[in-house]
Every structure is written in C-alpha cells, then in structure tokens.
C-alpha positions as CSV (number, residue, x, y, z in Angstrom):
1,X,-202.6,6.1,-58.0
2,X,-203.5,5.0,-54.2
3,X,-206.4,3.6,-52.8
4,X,-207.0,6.2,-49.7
5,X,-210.0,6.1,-47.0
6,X,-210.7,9.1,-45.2
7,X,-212.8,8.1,-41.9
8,X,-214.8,11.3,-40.7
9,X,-214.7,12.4,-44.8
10,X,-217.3,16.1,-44.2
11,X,-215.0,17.2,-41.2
12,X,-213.4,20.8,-42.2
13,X,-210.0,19.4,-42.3
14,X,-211.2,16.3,-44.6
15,X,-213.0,18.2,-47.1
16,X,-210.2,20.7,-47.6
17,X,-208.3,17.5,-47.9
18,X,-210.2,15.4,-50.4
19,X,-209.3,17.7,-53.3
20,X,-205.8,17.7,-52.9
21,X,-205.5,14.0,-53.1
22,X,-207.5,13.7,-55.4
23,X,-205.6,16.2,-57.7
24,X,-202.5,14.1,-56.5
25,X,-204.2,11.6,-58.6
26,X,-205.6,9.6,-55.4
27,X,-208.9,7.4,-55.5
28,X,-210.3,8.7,-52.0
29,X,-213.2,7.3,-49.9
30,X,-215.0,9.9,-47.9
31,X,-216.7,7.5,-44.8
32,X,-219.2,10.1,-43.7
33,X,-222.4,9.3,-41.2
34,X,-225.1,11.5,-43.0
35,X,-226.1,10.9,-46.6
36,X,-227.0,14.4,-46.3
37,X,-223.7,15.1,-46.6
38,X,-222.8,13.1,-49.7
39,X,-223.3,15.9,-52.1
40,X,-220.6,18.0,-50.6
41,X,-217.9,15.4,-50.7
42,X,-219.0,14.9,-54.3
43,X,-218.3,18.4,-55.0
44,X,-214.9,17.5,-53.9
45,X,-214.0,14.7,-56.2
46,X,-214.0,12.0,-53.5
47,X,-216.4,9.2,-53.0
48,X,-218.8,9.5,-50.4
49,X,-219.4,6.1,-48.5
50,X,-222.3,6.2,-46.0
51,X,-221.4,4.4,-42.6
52,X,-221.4,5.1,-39.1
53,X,-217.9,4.4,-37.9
54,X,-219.4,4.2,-34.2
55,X,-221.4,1.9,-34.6
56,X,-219.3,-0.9,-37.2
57,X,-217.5,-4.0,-35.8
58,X,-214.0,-4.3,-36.6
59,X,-214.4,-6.8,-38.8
60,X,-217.2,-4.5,-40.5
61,X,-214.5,-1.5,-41.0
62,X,-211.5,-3.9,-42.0
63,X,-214.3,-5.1,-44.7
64,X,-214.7,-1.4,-45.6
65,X,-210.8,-0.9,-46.1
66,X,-210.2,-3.9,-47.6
67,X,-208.5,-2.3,-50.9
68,X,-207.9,0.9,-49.5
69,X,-203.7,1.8,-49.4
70,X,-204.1,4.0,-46.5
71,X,-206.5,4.9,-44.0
72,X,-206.6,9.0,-43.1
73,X,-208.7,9.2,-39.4
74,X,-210.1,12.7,-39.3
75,X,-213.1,12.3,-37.7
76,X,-214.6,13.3,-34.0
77,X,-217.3,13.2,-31.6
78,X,-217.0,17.1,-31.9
79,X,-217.3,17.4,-27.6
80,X,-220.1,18.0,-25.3
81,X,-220.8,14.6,-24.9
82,X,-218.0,12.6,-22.8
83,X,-219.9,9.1,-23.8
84,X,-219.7,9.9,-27.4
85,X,-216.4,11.0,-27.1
86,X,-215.2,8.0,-25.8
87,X,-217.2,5.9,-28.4
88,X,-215.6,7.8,-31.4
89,X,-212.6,9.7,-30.4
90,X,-210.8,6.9,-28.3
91,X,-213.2,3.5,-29.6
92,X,-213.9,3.4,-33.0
93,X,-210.3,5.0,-33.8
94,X,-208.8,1.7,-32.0
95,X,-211.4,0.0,-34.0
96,X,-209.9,1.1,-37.2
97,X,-206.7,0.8,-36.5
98,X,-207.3,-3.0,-35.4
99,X,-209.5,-3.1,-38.8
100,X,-206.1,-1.3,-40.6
101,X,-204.5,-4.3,-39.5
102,X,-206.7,-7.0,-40.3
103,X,-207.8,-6.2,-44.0
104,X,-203.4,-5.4,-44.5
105,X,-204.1,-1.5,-45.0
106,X,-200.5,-0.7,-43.7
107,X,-200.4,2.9,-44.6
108,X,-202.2,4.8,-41.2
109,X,-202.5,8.4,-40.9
110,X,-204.1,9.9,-37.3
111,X,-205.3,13.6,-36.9
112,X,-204.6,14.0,-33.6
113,X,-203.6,17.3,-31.5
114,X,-200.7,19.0,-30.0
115,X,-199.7,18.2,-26.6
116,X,-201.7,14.9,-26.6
117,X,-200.6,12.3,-24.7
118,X,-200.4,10.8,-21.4
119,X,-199.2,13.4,-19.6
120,X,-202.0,15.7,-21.6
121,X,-202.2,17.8,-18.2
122,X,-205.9,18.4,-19.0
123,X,-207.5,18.4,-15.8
124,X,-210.3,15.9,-14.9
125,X,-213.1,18.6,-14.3
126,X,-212.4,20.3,-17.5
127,X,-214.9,19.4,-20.7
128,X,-211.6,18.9,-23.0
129,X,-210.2,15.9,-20.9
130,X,-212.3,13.5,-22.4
131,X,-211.6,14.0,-25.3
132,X,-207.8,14.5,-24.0
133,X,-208.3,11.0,-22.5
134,X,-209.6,9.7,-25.9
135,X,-206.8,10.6,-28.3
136,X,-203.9,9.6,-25.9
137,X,-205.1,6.0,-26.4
138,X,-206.1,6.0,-29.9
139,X,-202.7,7.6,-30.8
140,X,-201.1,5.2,-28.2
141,X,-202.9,2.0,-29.9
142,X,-201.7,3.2,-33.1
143,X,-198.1,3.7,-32.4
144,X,-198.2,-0.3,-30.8
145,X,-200.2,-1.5,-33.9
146,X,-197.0,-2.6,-36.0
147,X,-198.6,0.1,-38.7
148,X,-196.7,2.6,-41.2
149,X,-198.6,5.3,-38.8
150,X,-198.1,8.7,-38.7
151,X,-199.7,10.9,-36.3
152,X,-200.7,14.5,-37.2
153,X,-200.9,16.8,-34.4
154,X,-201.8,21.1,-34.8
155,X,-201.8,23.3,-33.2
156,X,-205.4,25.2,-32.6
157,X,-207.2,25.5,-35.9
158,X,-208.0,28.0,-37.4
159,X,-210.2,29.4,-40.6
160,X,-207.8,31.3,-41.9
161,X,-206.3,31.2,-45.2
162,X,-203.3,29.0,-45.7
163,X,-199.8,30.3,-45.2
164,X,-198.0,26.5,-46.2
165,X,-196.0,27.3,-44.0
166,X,-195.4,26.1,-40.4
167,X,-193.3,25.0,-37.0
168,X,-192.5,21.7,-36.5
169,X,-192.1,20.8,-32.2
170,X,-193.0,24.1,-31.0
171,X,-191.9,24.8,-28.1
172,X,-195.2,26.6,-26.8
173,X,-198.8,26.5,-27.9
174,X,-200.0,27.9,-31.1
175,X,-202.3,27.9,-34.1
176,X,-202.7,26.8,-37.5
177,X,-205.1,27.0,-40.7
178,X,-207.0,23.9,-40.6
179,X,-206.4,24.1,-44.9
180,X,-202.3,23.9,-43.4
181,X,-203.1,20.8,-41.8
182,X,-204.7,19.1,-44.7
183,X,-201.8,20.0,-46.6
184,X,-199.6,18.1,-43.9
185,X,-201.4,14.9,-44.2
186,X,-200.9,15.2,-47.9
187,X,-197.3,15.6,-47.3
188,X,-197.1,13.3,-44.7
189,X,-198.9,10.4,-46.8
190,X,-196.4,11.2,-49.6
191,X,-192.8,11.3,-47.8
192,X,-191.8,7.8,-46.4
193,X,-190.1,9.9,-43.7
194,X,-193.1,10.7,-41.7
195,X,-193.4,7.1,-41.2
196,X,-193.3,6.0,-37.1
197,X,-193.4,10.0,-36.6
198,X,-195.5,12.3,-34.5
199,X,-195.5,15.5,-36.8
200,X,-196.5,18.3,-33.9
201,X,-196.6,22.0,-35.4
202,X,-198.1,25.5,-35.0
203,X,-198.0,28.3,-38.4
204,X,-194.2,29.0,-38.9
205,X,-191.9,30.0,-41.7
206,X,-190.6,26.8,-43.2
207,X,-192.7,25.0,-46.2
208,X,-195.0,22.5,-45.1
209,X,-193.0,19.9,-47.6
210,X,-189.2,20.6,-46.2
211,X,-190.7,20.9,-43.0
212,X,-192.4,17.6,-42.9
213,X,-188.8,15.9,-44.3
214,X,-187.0,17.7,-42.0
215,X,-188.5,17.0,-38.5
216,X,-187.6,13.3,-39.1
C-alpha cells in the first residue's frame, strides 16, 4: 500500500480517481479548499484534508506531504480569472513540486493538457493563454525538478462514459472521458515506465494499460 496525495482532491478527474486507488489498495489524501466538500471525497474512500494549496508556503505543503509516496496534482483555477490562474495553475503547482522535493516525495504525477508547452500557440488575446502560460511552466518546473514525474496530458474532456481505451501522441486534436484520464494516472502511478514521460492521448483503440507501457 502507498501513501498518495491528490492536490485539487473534488476536481471531476480526482474524484473519479480516488476510488480506483483506493480499490488498488492505496491510502489517498484528497487536499480540497472547501470543507463543504469533504463529504463527497468521503463517499469516495479517500481522506479529505482541508487546505488551500494557494495560499500555503512551500514549506507548509512539503509539511503536508511529508509521508505521502506520491503527489497526484489535479487541481485548477478553473479560468476566468488570469490572476488566479497564475496563482494556482502555474504557482502553487511549482510550489508543490519544490515541496515534492523537500519533504523526499519522489513519486510526481501532473495533470496537464495536450499541446501544452512553450510553443502552446495560444494567442495572447485569447482567455485560454493564461492558463496555457501557466501549465507550460508548472510542467517545465517539474520535468527540471530531479523528480520520478510524469506528466498527464488529454485530450478535451469529456462526460462520457469510459471506453479504457485511447491514442497515445495523436497526431491532431481530440477528446477523452475525463473517467479515461483517471484511469491513466492510475496506470501511470503503477508502471515505472511512465517515469520521465509526457503521456499525450485522445480516445483510441488500444487499452489504457498496454498503451501507457507502450508509448515509452
């Protein structure tokens, strides 16, 4: 059994993904903002921990992963406010991956999005750059950390119902079931492959599991 801290633990992808690990036989701390929404991570077996991520120190979040094996980042500013976006999506995620560091978490798994990056080609007058802006230097910061990372990065999500299956590097844009992109992290945490890998994908036809193994 592993130690795992989910930060952003009542985000859609997060509380599809709490029950897996936890049937996986995972310990899992859900850091969510709003003790309103403790009784819904409850629900899923995981343990909801009440702290606002924007506003801890780093020494404050490597305190709050101190015995965790892995942190999972799945939270966001959820848009519409560029300042906020900044402080969460690009900030706090460097915060915890400096905190990941500090308190010897080595195990680092990022939620990120296809096509981010530098060269995100968002332009600057559009409301996604931002956020664009944000997650090409949180997922930069975490690829220079010296972590186990491994960054996530879908597709569009969807609400659909999961196929378990997908693309790996597609070569266009596409979608995906946000329950299909829990069910990557989970895959992700557990093959040593994904380790120092950006895992890009859109729905497909080959099994979440081979696929993760095979787009080492």
């Amino acid at each position: 059994m592993s130690k795992l801290t989910i930060i952003g633990g009542h985000g859609k992808v997060a509380l599809l993904l709490e029950p897996m690990l936890i049937a996986a036989g995972h310990e899992v701390d859900a850091v969510i903002r709003d003790a309103h929404q403790a009784a819904e991570v409850e629900a899923t077996g995981a343990n909801p921990v009440v702290q606002d991520v924007e506003r801890l120190s780093t020494d404050n979040l490597a305190e709050l992963l101190r015995d965790s094996d892995a942190v999972i980042w799945a939270a966001g500013a959820g848009g519409g406010d560029p300042a906020r976006t900044y402080a969460v999506d690009r900030d706090a995620a460097i915060r915890t991956v400096d905190a990941a560091t500090a308190s010897g978490t080595k195990r680092y798994i990022m939620v990120s999005y296809l096509g981010a990056g530098p060269d995100h080609g968002v332009p600057a007058d559009d409301p996604f750059f931002p956020y664009a802006e944000a997650k090409a230097a949180a997922d930069a910061h975490l690829r220079d950390s010296g972590l186990d990372w491994t960054i996530v990065a879908p597709g569009a999500l969807t609400l659909d119902p999961p196929t378990g299956r997908i693309e790996t590097d597609p070569s266009g844009r596409g979608s995906v079931p946000r329950a299909d992109v829990a069910a990557v992290v989970e895959a992700a945490l557990a093959d040593p492959t994904s380790v120092h890998r950006t895992i890009a994908f859109v729905s497909g036809h080959t099994r979440i599991t081979d696929a993760v193994g095979h787009s080492a």
